[in-house]
C-alpha positions as CSV (number, residue, x, y, z in Angstrom):
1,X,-109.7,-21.8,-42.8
2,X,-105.9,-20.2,-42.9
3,X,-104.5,-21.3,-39.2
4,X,-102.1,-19.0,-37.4
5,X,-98.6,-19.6,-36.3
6,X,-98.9,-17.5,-33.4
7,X,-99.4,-19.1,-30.0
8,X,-102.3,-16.6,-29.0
9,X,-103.3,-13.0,-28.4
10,X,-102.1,-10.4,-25.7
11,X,-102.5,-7.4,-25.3
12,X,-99.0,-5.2,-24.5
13,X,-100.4,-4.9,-21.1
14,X,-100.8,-8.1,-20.3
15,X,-96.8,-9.0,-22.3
16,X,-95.7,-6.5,-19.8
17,X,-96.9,-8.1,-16.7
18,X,-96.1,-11.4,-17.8
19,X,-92.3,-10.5,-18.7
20,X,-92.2,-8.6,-15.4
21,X,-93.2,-11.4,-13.9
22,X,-91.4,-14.0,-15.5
23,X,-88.0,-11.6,-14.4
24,X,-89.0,-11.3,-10.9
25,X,-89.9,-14.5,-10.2
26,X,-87.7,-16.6,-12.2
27,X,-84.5,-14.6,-13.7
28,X,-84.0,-13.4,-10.3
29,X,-84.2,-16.2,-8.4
30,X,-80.5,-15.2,-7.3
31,X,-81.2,-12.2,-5.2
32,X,-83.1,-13.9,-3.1
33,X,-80.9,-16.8,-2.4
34,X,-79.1,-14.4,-1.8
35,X,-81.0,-11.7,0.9
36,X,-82.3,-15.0,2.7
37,X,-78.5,-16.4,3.1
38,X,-77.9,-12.7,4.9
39,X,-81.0,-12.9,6.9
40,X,-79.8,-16.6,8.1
41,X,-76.2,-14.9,8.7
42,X,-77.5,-12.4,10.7
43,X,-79.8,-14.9,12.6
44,X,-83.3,-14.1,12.0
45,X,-85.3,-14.3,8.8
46,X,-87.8,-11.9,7.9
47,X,-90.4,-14.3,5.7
48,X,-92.6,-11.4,5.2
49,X,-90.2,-9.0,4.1
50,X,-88.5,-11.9,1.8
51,X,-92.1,-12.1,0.4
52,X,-92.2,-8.7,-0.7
53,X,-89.0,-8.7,-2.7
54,X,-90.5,-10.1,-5.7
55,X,-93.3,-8.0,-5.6
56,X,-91.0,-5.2,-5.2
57,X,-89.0,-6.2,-7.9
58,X,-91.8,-6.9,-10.2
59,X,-93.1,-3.0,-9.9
60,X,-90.1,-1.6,-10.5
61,X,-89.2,-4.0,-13.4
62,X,-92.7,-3.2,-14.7
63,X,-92.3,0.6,-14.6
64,X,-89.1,-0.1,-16.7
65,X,-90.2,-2.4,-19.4
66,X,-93.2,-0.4,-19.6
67,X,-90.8,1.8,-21.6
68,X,-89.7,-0.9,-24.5
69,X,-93.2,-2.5,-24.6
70,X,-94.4,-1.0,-27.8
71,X,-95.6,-2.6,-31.2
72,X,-92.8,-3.6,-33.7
73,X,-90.9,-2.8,-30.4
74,X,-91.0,-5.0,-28.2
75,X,-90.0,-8.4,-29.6
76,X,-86.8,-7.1,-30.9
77,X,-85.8,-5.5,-27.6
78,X,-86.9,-8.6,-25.5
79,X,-86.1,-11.6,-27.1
80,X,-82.1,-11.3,-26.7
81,X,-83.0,-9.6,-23.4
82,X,-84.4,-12.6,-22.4
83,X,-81.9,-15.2,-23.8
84,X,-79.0,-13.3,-22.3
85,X,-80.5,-12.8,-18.9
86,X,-81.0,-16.7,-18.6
87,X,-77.3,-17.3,-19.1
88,X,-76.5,-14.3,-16.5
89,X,-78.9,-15.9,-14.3
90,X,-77.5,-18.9,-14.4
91,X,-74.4,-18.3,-14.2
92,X,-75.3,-15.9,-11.0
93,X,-77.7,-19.0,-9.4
94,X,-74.8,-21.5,-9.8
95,X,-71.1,-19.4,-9.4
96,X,-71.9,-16.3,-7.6
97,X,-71.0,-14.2,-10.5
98,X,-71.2,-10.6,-10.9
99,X,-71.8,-8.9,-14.3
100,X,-70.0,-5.4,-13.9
101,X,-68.1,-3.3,-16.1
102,X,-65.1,-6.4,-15.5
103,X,-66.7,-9.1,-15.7
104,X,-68.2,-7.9,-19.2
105,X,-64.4,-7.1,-19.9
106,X,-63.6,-10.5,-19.0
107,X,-66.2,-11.6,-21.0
108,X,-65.7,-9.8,-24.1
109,X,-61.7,-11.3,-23.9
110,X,-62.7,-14.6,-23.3
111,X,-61.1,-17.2,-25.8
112,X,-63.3,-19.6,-27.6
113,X,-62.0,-22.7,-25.7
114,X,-62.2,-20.8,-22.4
115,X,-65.9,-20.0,-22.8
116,X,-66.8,-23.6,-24.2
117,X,-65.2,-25.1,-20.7
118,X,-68.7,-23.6,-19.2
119,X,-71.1,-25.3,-21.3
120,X,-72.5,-28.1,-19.9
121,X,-76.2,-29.9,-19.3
122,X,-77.3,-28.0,-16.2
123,X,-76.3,-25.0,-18.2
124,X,-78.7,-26.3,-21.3
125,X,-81.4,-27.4,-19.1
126,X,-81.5,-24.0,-17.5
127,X,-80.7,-22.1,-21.0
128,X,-83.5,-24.1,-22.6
129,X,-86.3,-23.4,-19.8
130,X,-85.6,-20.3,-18.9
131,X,-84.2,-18.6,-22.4
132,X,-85.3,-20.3,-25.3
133,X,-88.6,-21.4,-24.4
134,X,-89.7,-17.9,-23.0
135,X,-87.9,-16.5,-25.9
136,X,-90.3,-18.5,-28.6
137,X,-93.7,-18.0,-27.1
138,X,-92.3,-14.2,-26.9
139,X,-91.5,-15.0,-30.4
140,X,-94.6,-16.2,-31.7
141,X,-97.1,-14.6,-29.5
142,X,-99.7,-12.6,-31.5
143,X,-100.0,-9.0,-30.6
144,X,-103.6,-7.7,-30.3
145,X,-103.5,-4.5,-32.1
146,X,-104.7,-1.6,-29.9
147,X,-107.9,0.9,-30.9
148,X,-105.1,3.9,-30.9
149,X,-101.8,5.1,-29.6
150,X,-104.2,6.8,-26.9
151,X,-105.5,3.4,-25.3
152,X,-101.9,2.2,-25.3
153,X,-100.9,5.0,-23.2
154,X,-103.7,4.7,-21.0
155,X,-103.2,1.4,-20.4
156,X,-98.8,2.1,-19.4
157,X,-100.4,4.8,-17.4
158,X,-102.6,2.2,-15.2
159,X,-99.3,0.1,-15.0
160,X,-97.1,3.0,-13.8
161,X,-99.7,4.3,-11.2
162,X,-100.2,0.6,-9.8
163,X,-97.1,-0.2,-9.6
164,X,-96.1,3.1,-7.9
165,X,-98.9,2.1,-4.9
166,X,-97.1,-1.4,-4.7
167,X,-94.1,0.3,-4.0
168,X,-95.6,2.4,-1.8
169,X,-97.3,0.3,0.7
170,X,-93.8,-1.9,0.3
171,X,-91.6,0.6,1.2
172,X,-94.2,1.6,4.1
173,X,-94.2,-1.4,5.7
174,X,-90.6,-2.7,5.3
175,X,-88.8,0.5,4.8
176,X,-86.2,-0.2,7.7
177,X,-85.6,-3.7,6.3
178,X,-84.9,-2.4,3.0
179,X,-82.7,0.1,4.1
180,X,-80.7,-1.8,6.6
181,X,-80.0,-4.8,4.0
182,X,-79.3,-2.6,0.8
183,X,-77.3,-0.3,2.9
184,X,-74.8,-3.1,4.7
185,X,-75.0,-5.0,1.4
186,X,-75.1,-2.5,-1.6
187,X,-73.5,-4.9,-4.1
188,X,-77.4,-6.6,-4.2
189,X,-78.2,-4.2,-6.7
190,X,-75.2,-5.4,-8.8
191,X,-77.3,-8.8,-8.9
192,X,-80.7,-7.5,-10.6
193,X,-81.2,-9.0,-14.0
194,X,-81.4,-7.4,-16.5
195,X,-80.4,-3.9,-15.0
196,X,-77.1,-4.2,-13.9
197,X,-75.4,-6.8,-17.0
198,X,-77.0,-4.2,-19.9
199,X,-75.7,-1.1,-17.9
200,X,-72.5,-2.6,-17.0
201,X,-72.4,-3.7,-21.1
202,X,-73.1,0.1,-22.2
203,X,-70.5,1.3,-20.1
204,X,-68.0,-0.9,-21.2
205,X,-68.6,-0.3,-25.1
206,X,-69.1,3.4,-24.6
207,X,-65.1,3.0,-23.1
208,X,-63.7,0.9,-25.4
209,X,-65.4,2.0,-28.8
210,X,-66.8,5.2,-28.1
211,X,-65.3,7.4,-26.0
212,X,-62.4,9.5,-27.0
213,X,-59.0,8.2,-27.6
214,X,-56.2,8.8,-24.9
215,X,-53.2,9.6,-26.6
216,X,-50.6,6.6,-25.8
217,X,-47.7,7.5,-23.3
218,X,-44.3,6.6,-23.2
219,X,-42.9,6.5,-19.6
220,X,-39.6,5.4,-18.7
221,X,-37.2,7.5,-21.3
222,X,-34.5,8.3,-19.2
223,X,-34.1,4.2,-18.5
224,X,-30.9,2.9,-18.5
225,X,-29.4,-0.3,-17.5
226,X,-26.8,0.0,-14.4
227,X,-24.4,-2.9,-14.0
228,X,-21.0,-2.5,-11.6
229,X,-19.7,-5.7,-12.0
230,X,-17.4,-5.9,-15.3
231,X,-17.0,-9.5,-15.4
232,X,-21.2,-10.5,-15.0
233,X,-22.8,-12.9,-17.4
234,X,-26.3,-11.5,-18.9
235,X,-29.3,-12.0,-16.8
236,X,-32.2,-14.6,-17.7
237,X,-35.3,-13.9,-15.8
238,X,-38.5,-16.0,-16.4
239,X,-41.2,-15.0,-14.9
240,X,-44.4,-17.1,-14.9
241,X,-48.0,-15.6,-14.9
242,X,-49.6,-18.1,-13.0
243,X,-53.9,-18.5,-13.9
244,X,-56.6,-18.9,-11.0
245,X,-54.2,-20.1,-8.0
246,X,-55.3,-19.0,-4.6
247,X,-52.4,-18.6,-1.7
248,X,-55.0,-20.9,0.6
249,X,-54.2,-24.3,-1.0
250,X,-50.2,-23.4,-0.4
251,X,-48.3,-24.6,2.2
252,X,-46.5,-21.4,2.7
253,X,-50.2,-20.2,4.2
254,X,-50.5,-23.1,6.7
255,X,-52.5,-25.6,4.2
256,X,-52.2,-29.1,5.3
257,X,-51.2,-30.6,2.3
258,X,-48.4,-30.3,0.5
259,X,-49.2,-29.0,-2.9
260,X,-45.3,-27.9,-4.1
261,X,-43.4,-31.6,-3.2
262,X,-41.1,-30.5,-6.0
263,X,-40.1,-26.5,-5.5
264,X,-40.1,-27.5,-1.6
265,X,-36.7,-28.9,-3.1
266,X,-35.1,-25.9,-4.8
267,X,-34.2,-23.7,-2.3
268,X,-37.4,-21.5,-3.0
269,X,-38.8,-18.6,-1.0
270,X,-42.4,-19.2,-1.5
271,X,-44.3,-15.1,0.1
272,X,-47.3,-15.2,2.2
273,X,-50.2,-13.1,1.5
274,X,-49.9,-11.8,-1.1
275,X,-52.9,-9.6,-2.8
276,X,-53.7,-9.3,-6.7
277,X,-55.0,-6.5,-8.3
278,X,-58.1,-7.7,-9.4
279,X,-60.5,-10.7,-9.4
280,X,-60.2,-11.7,-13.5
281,X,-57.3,-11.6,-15.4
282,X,-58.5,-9.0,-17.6
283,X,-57.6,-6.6,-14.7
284,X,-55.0,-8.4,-12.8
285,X,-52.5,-8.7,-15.7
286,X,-52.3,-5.7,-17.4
287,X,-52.5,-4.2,-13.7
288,X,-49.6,-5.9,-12.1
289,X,-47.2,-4.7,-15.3
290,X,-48.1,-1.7,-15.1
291,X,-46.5,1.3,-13.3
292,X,-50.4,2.1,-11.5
293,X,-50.8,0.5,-8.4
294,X,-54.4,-1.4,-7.7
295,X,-56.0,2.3,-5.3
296,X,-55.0,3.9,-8.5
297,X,-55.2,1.2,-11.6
298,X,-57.2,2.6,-14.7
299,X,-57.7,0.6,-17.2
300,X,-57.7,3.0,-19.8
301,X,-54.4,4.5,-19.0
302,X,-52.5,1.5,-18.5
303,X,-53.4,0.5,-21.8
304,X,-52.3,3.9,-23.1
305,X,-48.8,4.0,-21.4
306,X,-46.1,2.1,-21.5
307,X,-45.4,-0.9,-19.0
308,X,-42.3,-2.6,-17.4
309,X,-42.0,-4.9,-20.4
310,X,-42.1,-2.0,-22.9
311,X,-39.3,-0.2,-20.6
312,X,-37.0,-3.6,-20.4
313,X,-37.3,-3.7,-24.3
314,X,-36.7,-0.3,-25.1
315,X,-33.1,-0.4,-22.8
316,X,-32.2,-3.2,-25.2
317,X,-33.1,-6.5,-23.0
318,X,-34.9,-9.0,-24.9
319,X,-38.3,-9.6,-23.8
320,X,-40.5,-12.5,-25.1
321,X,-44.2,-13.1,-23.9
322,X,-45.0,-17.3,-25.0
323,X,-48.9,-17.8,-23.7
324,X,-51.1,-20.9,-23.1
325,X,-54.0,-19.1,-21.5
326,X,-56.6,-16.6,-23.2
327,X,-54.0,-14.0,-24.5
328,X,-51.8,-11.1,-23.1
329,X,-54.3,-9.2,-22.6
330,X,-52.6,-6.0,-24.6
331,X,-49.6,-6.1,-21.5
332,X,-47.1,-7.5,-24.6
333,X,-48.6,-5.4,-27.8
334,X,-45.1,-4.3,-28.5
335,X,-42.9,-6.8,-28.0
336,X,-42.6,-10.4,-29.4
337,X,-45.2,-12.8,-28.8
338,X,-46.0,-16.6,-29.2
339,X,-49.4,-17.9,-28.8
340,X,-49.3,-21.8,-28.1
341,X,-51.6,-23.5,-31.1
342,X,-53.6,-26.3,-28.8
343,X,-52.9,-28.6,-31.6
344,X,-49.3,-28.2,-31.9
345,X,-48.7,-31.4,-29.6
346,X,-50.3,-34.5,-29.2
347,X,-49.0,-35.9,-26.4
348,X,-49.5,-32.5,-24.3
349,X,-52.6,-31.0,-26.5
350,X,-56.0,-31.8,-27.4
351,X,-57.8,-29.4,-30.1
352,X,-59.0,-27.5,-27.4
353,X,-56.8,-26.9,-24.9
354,X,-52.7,-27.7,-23.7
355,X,-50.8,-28.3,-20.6
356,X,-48.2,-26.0,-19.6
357,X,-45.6,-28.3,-19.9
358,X,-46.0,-27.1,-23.5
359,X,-44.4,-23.9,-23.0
360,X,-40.9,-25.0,-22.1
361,X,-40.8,-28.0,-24.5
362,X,-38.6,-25.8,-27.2
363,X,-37.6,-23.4,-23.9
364,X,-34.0,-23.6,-24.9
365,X,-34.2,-22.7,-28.3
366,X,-35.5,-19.2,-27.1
367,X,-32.9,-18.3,-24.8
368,X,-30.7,-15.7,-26.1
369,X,-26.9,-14.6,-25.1
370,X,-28.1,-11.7,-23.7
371,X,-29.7,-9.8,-21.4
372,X,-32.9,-11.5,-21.4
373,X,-36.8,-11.4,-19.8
374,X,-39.1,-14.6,-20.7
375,X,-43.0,-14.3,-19.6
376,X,-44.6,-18.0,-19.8
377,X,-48.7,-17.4,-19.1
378,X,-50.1,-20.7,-18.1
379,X,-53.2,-21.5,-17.6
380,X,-52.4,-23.1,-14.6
381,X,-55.8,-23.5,-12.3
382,X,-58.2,-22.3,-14.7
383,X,-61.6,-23.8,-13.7
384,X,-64.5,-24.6,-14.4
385,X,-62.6,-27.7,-16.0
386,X,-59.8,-28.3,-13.3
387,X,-59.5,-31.9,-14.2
388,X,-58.3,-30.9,-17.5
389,X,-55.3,-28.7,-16.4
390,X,-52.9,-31.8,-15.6
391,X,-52.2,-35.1,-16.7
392,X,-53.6,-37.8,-15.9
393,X,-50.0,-39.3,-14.4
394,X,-49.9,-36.5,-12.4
395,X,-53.1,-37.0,-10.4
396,X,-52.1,-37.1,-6.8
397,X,-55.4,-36.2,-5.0
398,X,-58.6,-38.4,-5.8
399,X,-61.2,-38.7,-5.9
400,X,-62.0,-35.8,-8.9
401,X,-64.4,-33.7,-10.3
402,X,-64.1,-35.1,-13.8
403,X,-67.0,-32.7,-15.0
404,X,-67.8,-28.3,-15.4
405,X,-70.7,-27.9,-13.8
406,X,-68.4,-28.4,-10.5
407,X,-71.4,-27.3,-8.3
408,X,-73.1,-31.1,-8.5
409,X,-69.5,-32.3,-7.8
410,X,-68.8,-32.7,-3.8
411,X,-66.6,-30.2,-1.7
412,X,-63.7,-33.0,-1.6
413,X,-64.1,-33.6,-5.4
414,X,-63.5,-30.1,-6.1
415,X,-61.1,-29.5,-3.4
416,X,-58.5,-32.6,-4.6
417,X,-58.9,-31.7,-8.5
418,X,-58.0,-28.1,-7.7
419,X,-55.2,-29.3,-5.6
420,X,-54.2,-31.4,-8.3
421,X,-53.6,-28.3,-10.7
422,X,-51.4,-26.6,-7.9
423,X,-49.0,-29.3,-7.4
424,X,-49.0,-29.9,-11.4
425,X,-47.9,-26.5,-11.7
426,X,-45.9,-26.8,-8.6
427,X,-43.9,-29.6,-10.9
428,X,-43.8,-27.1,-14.0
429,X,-42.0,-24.6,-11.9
430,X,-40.1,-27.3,-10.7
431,X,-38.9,-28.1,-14.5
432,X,-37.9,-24.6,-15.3
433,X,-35.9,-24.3,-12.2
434,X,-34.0,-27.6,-13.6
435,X,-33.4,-26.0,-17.0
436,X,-31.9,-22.7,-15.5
437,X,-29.9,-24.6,-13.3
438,X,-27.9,-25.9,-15.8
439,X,-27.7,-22.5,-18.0
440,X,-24.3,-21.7,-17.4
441,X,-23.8,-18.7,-19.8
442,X,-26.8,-16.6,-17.5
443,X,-27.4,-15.5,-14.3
444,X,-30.8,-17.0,-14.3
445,X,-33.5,-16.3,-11.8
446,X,-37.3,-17.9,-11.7
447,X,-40.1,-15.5,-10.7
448,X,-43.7,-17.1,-10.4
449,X,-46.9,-15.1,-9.7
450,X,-50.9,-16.1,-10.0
451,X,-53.1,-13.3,-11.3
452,X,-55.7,-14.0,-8.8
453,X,-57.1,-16.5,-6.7
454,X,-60.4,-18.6,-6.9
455,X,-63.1,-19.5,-4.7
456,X,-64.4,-23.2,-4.5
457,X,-67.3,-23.2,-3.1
458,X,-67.1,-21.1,0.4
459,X,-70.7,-20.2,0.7
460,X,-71.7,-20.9,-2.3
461,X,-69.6,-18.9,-4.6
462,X,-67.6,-20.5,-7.4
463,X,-64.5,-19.2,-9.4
464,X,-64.1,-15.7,-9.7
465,X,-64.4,-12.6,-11.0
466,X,-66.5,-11.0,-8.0
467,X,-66.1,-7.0,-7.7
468,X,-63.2,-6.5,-5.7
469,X,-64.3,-4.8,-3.0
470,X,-67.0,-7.6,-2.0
471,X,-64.5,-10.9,-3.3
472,X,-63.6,-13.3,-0.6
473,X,-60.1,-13.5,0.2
474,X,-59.7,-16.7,-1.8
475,X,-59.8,-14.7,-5.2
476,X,-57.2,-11.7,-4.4
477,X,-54.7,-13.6,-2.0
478,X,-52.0,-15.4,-4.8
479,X,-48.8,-17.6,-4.3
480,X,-45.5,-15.6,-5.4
481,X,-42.4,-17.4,-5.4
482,X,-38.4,-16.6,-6.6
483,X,-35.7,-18.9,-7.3
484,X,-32.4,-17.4,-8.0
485,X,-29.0,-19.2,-8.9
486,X,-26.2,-18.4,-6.5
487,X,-24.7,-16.0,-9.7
488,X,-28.1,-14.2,-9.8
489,X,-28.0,-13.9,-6.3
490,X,-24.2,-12.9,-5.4
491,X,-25.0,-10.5,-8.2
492,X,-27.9,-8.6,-6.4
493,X,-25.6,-8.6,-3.2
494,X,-29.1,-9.9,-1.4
495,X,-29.3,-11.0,2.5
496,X,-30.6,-14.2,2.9
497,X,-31.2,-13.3,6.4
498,X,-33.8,-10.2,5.2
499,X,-35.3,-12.7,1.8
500,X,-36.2,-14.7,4.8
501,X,-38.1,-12.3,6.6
502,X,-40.0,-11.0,3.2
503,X,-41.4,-14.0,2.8
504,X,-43.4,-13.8,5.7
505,X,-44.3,-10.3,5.6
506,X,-48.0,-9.6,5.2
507,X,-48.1,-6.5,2.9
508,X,-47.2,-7.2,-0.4
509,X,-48.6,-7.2,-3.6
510,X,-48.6,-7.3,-7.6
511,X,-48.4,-3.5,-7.0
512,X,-44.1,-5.0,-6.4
513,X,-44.1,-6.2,-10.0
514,X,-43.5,-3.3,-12.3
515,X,-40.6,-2.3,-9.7
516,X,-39.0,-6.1,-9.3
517,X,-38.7,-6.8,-12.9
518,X,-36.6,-3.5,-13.3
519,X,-34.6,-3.8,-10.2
520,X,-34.4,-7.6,-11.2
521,X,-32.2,-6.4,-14.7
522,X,-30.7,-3.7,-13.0
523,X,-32.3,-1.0,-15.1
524,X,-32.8,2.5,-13.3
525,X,-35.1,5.3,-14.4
526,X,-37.3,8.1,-12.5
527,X,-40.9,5.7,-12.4
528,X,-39.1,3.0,-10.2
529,X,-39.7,3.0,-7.1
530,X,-37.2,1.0,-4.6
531,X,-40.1,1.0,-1.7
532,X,-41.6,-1.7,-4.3
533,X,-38.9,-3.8,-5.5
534,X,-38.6,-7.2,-3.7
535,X,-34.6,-7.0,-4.6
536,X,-33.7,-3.8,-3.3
537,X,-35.5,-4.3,0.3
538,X,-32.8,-7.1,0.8
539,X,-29.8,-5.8,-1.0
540,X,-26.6,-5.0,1.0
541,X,-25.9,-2.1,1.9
């Protein structure tokens, strides 16, 4: 007797149930972590409503999948369905993540070494339960063919009327509760697997691959640079694009330690409060060079126009983007660019990754005698894998998180390893300061911004990348810091009096990038704004 390789037979109404099922009871697991933290917020829980969820959840997921649970159909549809929507949950269950439109941005711009960083054996054991496994017996699983398309039917039909009664006698019963915890906390839909990740997916291919091309925009043509002084030495600006540091761990924003021993030294003015543009760098970057401000950003357009870097290069300053993070994001498509090879130094590189320090190794060699912007994109605070941002010399804080799957790490752990990659920067900035100190052929000046913050385990949510509008403060409140030389300075004709006063205001934002850069090399055109440059609101008048 032949003996099959399949591990049974169902029917495709039984493999409907049991994958609705298996996705409200198990995939989802998130959401209701999630509605029982708000009930225990709000001071009273609700067991039988909580109850209901997953029956809730199951009807409508059943009404759905009903759709893709066909023969020939239905294995090719679920099987990646299911082994992607293990890693979402995962990832949902252990960091708080959301998978929108950005995140899958963020996702889809992710370098290898960044997404290796999250691998780790939680993430295998949970991969391996809840993906593969399902995944095989889905795999192997012998259909039982059905009399006729007409019994098929029949039988989706029973599933769609009984799961429309469910519903029914759900919503009858706990229609307030459902209205009053969707309505004060809509982003819950955001968290249904696999709904919102394969929607959020479609939307962002359909942008990026289908829809119709914007025609590129040059802004900025009447630009021109605008100097008084006959007797001024060319400007060298370096800005840094800091990765993943939040303004809470800074000094400057009443934290008890002191994270930045080494700029607190430099006669730097360190801003309070200041907001990013976005949650992931995939928005905050190409955002903060770009003339849009965050109520208006578009991704689209922004990539389509011109920003402030395009503008400096086109007047003739020279403009050079080096990177040791996960790319440029498109922000320096037309201008020069060095990507850091993570094997280009062993003392500071290890195959997979490099420490900033990297970036101004050979800095000299790229200044120019000239006007001159120099973009240095660290990757700073990048987490899961803190530990691995700094030296092991330059541990100050112990004792660490020396692992990625920082959730099975203690709040201390995690705290002092994360500290640990702010004062390592802190140190980098520090160095950079030191090397345009001693440029004497520049008026040299030392910009420093993060792209967004990070969140460490404040009620449970980890990194970032949350939707904007529902992020903690922790991941859209960045450091921002300036050093100028006294040349740089004298040149701007700037009141230390008013620079004083800036730092502590509590409105500004990357929206003051675009603006600063150009008021930084003095270059004028119609799309500057001086409400938004950090130089002009101190210049004397």
């Amino acid at each position: 007797m032949k003996k099959s390789s399949s591990l049974g037979n169902l029917s495709l109404f039984n493999i409907t149930i049991l994958l609705a099922a298996f996705f409200a009871l198990v995939i989802n697991m998130p959401v209701y972590f999630k509605v029982y933290k708000i009930m225990l917020e709000e001071g009273y829980v609700n067991w039988f409503f909580l109850v209901s969820i997953p029956f809730f959840l199951f009807s409508c997921l059943t009404i759905i999948f009903n759709v893709f649970t066909f023969p020939y159909m239905i294995k090719v549809v679920f099987v990646p369905v299911v082994l992607i929507s293990s890693i979402v949950s995962y990832s949902s269950f252990t960091y708080g993540v959301f998978f929108d439109v950005d995140m899958i941005r963020n996702i889809f711009q992710t370098d290898k070494s960044e997404a290796f960083s999250y691998f780790n054996w939680p993430f295998f054991i949970w991969f391996i339960s809840f993906g593969i496994i399902p995944s095989l017996i889905l795999l192997f699983v012998n259909i039982k063919k059905e009399r006729s398309l007409w019994f098929v039917i029949l039988d989706k039909l029973k599933l769609l009327v009984f799961s429309i009664v469910v519903i029914f006698f759900i919503t009858i019963f706990f229609y307030k509760d459902y209205v009053s915890i969707g309505r004060n906390n809509s982003y819950l839909k955001r968290m249904i697997i696999p709904n919102e990740f394969i929607y959020s997916t479609y939307k962002y291919i359909k942008h990026e691959y289908f829809s119709y091309p914007i025609v590129y925009r040059e802004i900025g043509l009447d630009a021109k640079v605008t100097n008084n002084n006959l007797y001024h030495k060319p400007k060298l600006l370096i800005m840094v694009v800091g990765e993943t540091a939040r303004a809470q761990n800074y000094p400057t924003n009443g934290y008890s330690r002191n994270t930045t021993p080494y700029t607190e030294k430099k006669s730097v003015y360190s801003f309070k409060n200041v907001s990013s543009c976005g949650t992931a760098t995939a928005i905050s970057v190409p955002c903060m060079f770009s003339a849009l401000n965050r109520n208006n950003y578009d991704h689209d357009i922004a990539n389509n126009q011109d920003n402030v870097l395009d503008i400096l290069n086109r007047v003739g300053i020279d403009v050079l983007w080096k990177d040791n993070d996960g790319g440029d994001k498109d922000v320096a498509k037309n201008i020069n660019k060095v990507m850091i090879s993570r094997d280009s130094d062993n003392d500071l590189c290890d195959g997979s990754t490099c420490f900033d320090e990297i970036l101004i190794k050979d800095l000299k060699k790229d200044i120019k005698q000239k006007d001159q912007v120099i973009i240095l994109h660290i990757i700073g605070s990048h987490g899961p894998t803190y530990f691995k941002r700094y030296p092991k010399m330059e541990r100050e804080f112990s004792p660490v998180c020396n692992r990625s799957d920082i959730e099975n790490c203690s709040k201390q752990q995690i705290i002092n390893t994360y500290d640990n990659t702010i004062m390592y920067t802190d140190l980098f900035l520090s160095k950079i300061i030191d090397i345009l100190s001693d440029e004497k052929d520049h008026d040299t000046a030392l910009f420093y911004i993060s792209d967004h913050g990070e969140s460490l385990g404040e009620n449970g949510i980890y990194l970032h990348g949350m939707p904007y509008a529902i992020a903690p403060e922790y991941q859209k409140t960045v450091p921002m810091m300036l050093w100028m030389s006294s040349s740089f300075k004298q040149g701007m004709s700037l009141n230390e009096n008013c620079m004083k006063k800036l730092q502590k205001r509590n409105d500004l934002s990357q929206d003051y990038v675009f603006h600063s850069l150009l008021g930084a090399m003095n270059v004028k055109t119609e799309v500057y704004k001086e409400s938004l440059d950090l130089f002009y609101q101190c210049k004397k008048q």
